[in-house]
N, CA, C and O atoms as CSV, one atom per row, in Angstrom:
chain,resi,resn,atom,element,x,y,z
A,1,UNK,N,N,9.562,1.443,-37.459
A,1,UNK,CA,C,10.593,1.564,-36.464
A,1,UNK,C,C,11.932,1.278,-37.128
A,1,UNK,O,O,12.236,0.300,-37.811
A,2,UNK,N,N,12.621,2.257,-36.813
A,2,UNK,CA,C,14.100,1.617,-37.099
A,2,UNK,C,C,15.069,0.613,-36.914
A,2,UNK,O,O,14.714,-0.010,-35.914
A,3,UNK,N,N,16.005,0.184,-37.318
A,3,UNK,CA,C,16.681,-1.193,-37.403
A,3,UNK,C,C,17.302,-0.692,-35.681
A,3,UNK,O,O,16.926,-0.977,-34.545
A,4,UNK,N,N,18.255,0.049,-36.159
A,4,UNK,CA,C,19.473,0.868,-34.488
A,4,UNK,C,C,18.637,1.108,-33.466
A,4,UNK,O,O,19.161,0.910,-32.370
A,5,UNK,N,N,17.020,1.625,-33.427
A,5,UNK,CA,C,16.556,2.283,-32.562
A,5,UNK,C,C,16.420,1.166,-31.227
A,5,UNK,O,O,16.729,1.252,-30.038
A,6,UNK,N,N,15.932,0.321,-31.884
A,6,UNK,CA,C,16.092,-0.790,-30.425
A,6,UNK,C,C,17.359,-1.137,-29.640
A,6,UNK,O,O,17.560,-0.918,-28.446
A,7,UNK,N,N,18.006,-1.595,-30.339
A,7,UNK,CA,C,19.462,-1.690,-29.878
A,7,UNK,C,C,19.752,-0.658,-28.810
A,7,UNK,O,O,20.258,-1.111,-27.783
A,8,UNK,N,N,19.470,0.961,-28.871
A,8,UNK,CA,C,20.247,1.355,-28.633
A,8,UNK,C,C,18.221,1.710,-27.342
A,8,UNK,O,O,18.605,2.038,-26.219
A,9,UNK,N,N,17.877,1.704,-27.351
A,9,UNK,CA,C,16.983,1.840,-26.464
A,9,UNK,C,C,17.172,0.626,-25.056
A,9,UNK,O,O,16.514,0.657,-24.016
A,10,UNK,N,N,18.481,-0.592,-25.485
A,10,UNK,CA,C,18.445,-1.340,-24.611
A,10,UNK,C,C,19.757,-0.969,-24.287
A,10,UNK,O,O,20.357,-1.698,-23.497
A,11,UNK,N,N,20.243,-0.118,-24.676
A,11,UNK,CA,C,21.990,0.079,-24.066
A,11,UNK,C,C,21.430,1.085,-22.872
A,11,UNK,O,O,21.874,1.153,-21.726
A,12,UNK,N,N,20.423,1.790,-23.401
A,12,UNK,CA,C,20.264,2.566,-22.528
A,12,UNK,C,C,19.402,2.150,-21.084
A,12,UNK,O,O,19.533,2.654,-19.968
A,13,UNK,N,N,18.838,1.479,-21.351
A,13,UNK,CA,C,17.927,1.285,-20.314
A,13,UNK,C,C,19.184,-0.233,-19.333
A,13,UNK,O,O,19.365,-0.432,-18.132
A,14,UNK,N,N,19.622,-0.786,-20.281
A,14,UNK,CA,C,20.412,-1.579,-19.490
A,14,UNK,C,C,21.595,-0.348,-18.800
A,14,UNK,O,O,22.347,-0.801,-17.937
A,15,UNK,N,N,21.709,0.703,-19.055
A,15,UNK,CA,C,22.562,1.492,-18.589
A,15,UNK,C,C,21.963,2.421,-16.978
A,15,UNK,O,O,22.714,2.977,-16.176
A,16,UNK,N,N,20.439,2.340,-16.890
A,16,UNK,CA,C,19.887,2.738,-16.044
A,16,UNK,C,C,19.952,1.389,-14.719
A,16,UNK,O,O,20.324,1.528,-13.554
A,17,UNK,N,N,19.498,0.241,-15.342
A,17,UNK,CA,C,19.569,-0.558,-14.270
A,17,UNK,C,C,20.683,-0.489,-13.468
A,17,UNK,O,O,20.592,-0.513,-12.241
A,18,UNK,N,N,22.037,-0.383,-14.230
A,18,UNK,CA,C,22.978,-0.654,-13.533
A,18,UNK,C,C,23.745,0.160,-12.867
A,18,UNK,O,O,24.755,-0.168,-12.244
A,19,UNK,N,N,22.968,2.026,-13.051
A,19,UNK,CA,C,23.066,2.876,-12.366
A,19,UNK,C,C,22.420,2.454,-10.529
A,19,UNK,O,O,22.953,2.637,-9.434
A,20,UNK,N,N,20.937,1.780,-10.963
A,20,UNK,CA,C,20.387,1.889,-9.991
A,20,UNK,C,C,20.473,0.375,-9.115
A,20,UNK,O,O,19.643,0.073,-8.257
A,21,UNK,N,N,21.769,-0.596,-9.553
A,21,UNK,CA,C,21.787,-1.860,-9.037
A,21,UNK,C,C,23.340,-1.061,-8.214
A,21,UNK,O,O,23.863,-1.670,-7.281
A,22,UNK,N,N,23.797,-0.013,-8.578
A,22,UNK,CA,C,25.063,0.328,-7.801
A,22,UNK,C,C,24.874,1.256,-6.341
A,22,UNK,O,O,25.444,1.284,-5.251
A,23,UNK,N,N,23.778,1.961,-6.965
A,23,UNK,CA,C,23.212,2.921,-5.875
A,23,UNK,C,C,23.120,2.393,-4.297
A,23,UNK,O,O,22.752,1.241,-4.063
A,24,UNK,N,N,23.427,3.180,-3.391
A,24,UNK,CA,C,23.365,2.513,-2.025
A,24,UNK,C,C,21.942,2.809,-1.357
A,24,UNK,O,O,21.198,3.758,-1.602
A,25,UNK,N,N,21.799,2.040,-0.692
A,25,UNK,CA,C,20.348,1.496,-0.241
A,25,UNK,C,C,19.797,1.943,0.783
A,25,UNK,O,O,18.831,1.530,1.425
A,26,UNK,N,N,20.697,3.126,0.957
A,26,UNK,CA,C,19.774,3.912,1.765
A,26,UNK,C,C,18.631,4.907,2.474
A,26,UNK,O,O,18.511,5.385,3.602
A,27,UNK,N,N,17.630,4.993,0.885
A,27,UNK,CA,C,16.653,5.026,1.198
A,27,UNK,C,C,15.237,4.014,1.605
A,27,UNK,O,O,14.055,4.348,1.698
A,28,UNK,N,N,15.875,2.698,1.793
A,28,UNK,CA,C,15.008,1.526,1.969
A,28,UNK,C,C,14.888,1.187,3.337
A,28,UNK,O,O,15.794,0.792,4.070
A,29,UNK,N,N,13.447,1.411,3.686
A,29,UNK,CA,C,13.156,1.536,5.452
A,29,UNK,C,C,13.390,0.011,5.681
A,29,UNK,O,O,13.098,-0.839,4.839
A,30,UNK,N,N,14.020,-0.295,7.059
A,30,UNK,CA,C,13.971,-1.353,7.813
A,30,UNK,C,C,12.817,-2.394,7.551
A,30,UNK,O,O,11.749,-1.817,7.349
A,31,UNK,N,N,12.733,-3.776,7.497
A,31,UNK,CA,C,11.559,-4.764,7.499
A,31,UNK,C,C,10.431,-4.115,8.722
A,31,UNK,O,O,9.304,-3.641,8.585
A,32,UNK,N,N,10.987,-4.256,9.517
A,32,UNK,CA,C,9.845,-3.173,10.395
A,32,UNK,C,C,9.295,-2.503,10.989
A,32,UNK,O,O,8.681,-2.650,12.045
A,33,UNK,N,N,9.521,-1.388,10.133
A,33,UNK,CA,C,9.293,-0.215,9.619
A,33,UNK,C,C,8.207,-0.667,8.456
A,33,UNK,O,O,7.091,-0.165,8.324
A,34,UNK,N,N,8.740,-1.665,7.683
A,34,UNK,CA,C,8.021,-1.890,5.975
A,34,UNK,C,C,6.760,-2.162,6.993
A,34,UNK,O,O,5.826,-1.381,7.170
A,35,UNK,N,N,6.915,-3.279,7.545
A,35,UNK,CA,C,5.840,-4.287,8.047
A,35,UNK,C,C,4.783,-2.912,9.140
A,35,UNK,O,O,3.552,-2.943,9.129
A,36,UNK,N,N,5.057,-2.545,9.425
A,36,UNK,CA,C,4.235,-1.305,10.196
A,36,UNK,C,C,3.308,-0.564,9.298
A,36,UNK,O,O,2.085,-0.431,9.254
A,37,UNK,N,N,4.453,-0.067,8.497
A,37,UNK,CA,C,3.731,0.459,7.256
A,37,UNK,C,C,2.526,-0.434,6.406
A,37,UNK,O,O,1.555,0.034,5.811
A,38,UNK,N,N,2.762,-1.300,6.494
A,38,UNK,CA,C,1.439,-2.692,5.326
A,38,UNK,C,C,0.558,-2.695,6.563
A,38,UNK,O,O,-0.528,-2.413,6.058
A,39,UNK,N,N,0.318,-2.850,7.995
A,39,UNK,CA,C,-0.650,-3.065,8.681
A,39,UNK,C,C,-1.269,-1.853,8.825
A,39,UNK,O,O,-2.459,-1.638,8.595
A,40,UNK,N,N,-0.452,-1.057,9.210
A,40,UNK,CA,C,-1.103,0.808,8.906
A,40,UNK,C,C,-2.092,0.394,7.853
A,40,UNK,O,O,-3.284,0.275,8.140
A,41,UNK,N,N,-1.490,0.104,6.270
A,41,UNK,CA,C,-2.320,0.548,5.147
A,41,UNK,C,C,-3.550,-0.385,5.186
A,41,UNK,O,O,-4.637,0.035,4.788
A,42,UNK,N,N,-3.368,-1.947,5.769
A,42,UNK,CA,C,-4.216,-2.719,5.672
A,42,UNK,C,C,-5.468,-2.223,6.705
A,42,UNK,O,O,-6.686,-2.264,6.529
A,43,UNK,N,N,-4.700,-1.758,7.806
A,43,UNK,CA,C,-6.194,-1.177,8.282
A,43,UNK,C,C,-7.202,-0.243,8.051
A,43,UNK,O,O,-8.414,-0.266,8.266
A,44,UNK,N,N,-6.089,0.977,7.338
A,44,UNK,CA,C,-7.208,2.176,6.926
A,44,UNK,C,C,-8.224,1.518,5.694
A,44,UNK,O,O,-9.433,1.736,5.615
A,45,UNK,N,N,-7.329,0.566,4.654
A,45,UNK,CA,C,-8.424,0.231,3.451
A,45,UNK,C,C,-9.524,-0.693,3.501
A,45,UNK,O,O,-10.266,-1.079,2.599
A,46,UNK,N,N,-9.475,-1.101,5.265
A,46,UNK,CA,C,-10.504,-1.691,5.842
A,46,UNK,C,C,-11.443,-0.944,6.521
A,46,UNK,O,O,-12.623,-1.289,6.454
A,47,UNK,N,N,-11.151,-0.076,7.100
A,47,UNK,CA,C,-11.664,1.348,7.625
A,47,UNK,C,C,-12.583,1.729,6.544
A,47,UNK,O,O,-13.778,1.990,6.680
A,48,UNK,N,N,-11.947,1.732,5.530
A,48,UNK,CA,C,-12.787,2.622,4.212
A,48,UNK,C,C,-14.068,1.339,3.587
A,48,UNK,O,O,-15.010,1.655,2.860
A,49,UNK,N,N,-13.896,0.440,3.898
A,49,UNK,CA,C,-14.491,-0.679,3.306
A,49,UNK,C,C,-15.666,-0.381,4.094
A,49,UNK,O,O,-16.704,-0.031,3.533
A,50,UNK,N,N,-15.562,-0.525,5.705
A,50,UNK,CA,C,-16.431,-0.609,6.669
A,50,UNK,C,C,-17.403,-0.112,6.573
A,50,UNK,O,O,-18.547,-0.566,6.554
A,51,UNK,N,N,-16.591,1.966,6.427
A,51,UNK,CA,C,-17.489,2.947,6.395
A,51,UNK,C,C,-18.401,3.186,5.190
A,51,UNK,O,O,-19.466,3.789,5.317
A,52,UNK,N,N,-17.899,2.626,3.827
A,52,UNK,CA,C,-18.617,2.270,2.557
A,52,UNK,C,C,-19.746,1.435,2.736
A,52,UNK,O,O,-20.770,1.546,2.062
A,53,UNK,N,N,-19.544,0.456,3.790
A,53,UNK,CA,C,-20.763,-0.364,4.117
A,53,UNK,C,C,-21.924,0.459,4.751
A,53,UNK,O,O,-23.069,0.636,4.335
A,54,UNK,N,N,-21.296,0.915,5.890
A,54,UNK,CA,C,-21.678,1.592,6.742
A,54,UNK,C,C,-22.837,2.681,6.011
A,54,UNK,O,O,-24.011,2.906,6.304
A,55,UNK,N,N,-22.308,3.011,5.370
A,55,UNK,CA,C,-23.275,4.357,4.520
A,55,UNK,C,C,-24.186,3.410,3.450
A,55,UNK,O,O,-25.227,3.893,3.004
A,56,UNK,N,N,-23.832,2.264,3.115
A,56,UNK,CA,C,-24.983,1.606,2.861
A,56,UNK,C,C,-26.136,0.306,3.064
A,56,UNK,O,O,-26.925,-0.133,2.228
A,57,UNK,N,N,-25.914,-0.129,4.502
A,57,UNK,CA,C,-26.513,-0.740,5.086
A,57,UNK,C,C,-27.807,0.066,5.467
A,57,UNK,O,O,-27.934,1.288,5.390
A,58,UNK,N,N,-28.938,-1.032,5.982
A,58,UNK,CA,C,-30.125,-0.171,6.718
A,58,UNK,C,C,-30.620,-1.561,7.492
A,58,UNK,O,O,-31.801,-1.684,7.814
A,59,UNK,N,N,-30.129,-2.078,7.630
A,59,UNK,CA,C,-29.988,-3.221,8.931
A,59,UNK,C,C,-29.187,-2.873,10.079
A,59,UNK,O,O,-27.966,-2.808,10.223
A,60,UNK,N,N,-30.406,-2.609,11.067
A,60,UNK,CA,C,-29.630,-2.078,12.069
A,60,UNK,C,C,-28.350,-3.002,13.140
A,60,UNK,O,O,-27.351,-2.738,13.809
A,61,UNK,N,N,-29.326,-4.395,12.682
A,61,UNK,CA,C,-27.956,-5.432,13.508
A,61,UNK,C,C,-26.560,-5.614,12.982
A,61,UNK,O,O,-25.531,-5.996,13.539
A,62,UNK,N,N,-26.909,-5.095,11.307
A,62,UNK,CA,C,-25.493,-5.446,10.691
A,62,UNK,C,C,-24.942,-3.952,10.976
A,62,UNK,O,O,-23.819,-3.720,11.424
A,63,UNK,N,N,-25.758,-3.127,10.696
A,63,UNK,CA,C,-25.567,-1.574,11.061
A,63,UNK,C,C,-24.317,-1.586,12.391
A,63,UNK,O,O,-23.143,-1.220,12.337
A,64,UNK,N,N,-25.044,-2.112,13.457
A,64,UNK,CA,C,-24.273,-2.450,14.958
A,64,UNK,C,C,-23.035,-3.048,14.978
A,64,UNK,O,O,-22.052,-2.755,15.659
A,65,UNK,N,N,-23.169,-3.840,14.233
A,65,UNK,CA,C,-21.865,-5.009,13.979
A,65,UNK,C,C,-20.571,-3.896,13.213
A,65,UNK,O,O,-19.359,-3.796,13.403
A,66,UNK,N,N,-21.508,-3.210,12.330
A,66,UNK,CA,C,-20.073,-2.711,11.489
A,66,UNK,C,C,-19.755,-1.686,12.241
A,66,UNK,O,O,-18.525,-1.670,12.211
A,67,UNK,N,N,-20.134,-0.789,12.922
A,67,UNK,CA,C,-19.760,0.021,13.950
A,67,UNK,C,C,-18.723,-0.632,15.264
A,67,UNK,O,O,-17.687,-0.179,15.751
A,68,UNK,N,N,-19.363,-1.646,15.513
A,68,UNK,CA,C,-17.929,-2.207,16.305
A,68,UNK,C,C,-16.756,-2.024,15.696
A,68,UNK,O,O,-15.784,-1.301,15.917
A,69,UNK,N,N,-17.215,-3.342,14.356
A,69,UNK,CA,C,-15.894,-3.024,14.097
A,69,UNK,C,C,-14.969,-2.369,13.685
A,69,UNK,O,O,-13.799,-2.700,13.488
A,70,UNK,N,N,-15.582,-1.229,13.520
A,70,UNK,CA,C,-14.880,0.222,13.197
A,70,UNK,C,C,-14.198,0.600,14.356
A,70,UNK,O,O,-13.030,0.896,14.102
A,71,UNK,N,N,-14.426,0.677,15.259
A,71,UNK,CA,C,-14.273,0.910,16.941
A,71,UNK,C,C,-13.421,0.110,16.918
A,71,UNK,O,O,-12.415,0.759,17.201
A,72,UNK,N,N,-12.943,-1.581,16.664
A,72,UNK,CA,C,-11.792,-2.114,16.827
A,72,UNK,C,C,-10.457,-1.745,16.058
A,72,UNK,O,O,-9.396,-1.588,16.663
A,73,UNK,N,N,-10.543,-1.653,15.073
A,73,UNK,CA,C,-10.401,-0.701,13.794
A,73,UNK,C,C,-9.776,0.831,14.055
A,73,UNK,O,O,-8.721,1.102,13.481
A,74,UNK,N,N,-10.230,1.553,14.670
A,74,UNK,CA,C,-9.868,2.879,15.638
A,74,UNK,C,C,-8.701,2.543,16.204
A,74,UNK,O,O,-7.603,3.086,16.083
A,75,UNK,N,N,-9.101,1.380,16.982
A,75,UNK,CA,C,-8.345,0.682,18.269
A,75,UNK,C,C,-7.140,0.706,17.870
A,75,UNK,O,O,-6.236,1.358,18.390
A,76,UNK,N,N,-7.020,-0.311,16.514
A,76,UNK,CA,C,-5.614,-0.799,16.250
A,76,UNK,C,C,-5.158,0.120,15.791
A,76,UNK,O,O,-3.928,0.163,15.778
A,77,UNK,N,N,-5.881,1.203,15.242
A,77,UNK,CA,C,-5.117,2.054,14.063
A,77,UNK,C,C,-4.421,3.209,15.416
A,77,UNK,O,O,-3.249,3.585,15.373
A,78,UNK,N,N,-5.165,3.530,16.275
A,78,UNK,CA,C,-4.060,4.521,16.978
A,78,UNK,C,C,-3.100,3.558,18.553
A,78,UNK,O,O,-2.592,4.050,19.561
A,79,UNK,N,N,-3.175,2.539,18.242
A,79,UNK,CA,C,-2.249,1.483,19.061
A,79,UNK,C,C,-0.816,1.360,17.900
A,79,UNK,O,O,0.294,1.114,18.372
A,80,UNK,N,N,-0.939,1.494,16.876
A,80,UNK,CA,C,0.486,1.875,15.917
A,80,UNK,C,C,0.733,2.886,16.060
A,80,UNK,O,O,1.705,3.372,15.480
Protein backbone atom coordinates (compact mmCIF):
# COMPACT_ATOMS: atom_id res chain seq x y z
CA UNK A 1 0.00 0.00 0.00
CA UNK A 2 1.09 3.35 -0.54
CA UNK A 3 2.39 6.03 1.87
CA UNK A 4 -0.50 9.11 0.24
CA UNK A 5 -3.09 6.45 -0.43
CA UNK A 6 -4.50 6.52 3.07
CA UNK A 7 -4.35 9.99 3.73
CA UNK A 8 -6.15 10.76 0.97
CA UNK A 9 -8.80 7.86 1.30
CA UNK A 10 -9.65 9.80 4.64
CA UNK A 11 -10.01 13.28 3.04
CA UNK A 12 -12.30 11.67 1.13
CA UNK A 13 -14.46 9.80 3.09
CA UNK A 14 -14.25 12.56 5.81
CA UNK A 15 -15.53 14.62 2.81
CA UNK A 16 -18.64 12.31 2.42
CA UNK A 17 -19.63 12.49 6.04
CA UNK A 18 -19.84 15.97 5.96
CA UNK A 19 -21.77 16.01 2.78
CA UNK A 20 -24.20 13.81 4.52
CA UNK A 21 -24.06 15.58 8.23
CA UNK A 22 -25.30 18.87 6.06
CA UNK A 23 -28.01 17.18 4.15
CA UNK A 24 -31.60 17.96 5.37
CA UNK A 25 -33.50 15.34 7.04
CA UNK A 26 -36.07 14.93 5.20
CA UNK A 27 -36.22 11.70 4.30
CA UNK A 28 -36.38 10.42 8.02
CA UNK A 29 -39.99 9.15 8.96
CA UNK A 30 -41.49 10.51 12.20
CA UNK A 31 -40.73 8.30 15.68
CA UNK A 32 -44.13 6.97 14.94
CA UNK A 33 -44.14 6.11 11.95
CA UNK A 34 -40.42 4.39 12.91
CA UNK A 35 -42.16 2.72 15.90
CA UNK A 36 -45.15 1.29 13.63
CA UNK A 37 -42.80 0.21 11.33
CA UNK A 38 -40.53 -2.15 14.19
CA UNK A 39 -43.96 -3.65 15.49
CA UNK A 40 -45.14 -4.31 11.83
CA UNK A 41 -41.63 -6.09 11.37
CA UNK A 42 -41.64 -7.66 14.85
CA UNK A 43 -44.79 -9.30 14.12
CA UNK A 44 -44.40 -10.73 10.66
CA UNK A 45 -40.77 -12.35 11.91
CA UNK A 46 -42.92 -13.90 14.50
CA UNK A 47 -45.50 -14.95 12.06
CA UNK A 48 -42.67 -16.68 10.18
CA UNK A 49 -41.27 -18.29 13.36
CA UNK A 50 -44.79 -19.68 14.22
CA UNK A 51 -45.50 -20.99 10.81
CA UNK A 52 -41.80 -22.66 10.74
CA UNK A 53 -42.99 -24.36 13.84
CA UNK A 54 -46.10 -24.98 12.61
CA UNK A 55 -44.82 -27.08 9.60
CA UNK A 56 -42.83 -28.85 12.07
CA UNK A 57 -44.64 -29.85 14.99
CA UNK A 58 -46.85 -33.19 15.15
CA UNK A 59 -48.25 -32.51 18.58
CA UNK A 60 -51.49 -31.74 18.12
CA UNK A 61 -51.86 -29.64 21.53
CA UNK A 62 -48.81 -27.66 20.68
CA UNK A 63 -50.07 -27.92 17.01
CA UNK A 64 -53.44 -25.98 18.59
CA UNK A 65 -51.57 -23.59 20.62
CA UNK A 66 -49.45 -22.37 17.67
CA UNK A 67 -52.41 -21.85 15.53
CA UNK A 68 -53.91 -19.53 18.03
CA UNK A 69 -51.31 -17.82 18.14
CA UNK A 70 -51.05 -17.17 14.69
CA UNK A 71 -54.73 -16.02 14.78
CA UNK A 72 -53.58 -13.40 17.45
CA UNK A 73 -50.79 -12.60 15.27
CA UNK A 74 -53.32 -12.02 12.15
CA UNK A 75 -55.13 -9.96 14.71
CA UNK A 76 -52.47 -7.49 15.44
CA UNK A 77 -50.95 -7.53 12.14
CA UNK A 78 -54.18 -6.19 10.28
CA UNK A 79 -55.23 -3.88 13.51
CA UNK A 80 -51.91 -1.71 12.17
Amino acid sequence: MAKGWESKSAEALAGVFEVRRNAPASNVPDPATLNSIRQKESILLSRTRIVTELKATQNPRYRDLLNRTLADLDAKLSAL
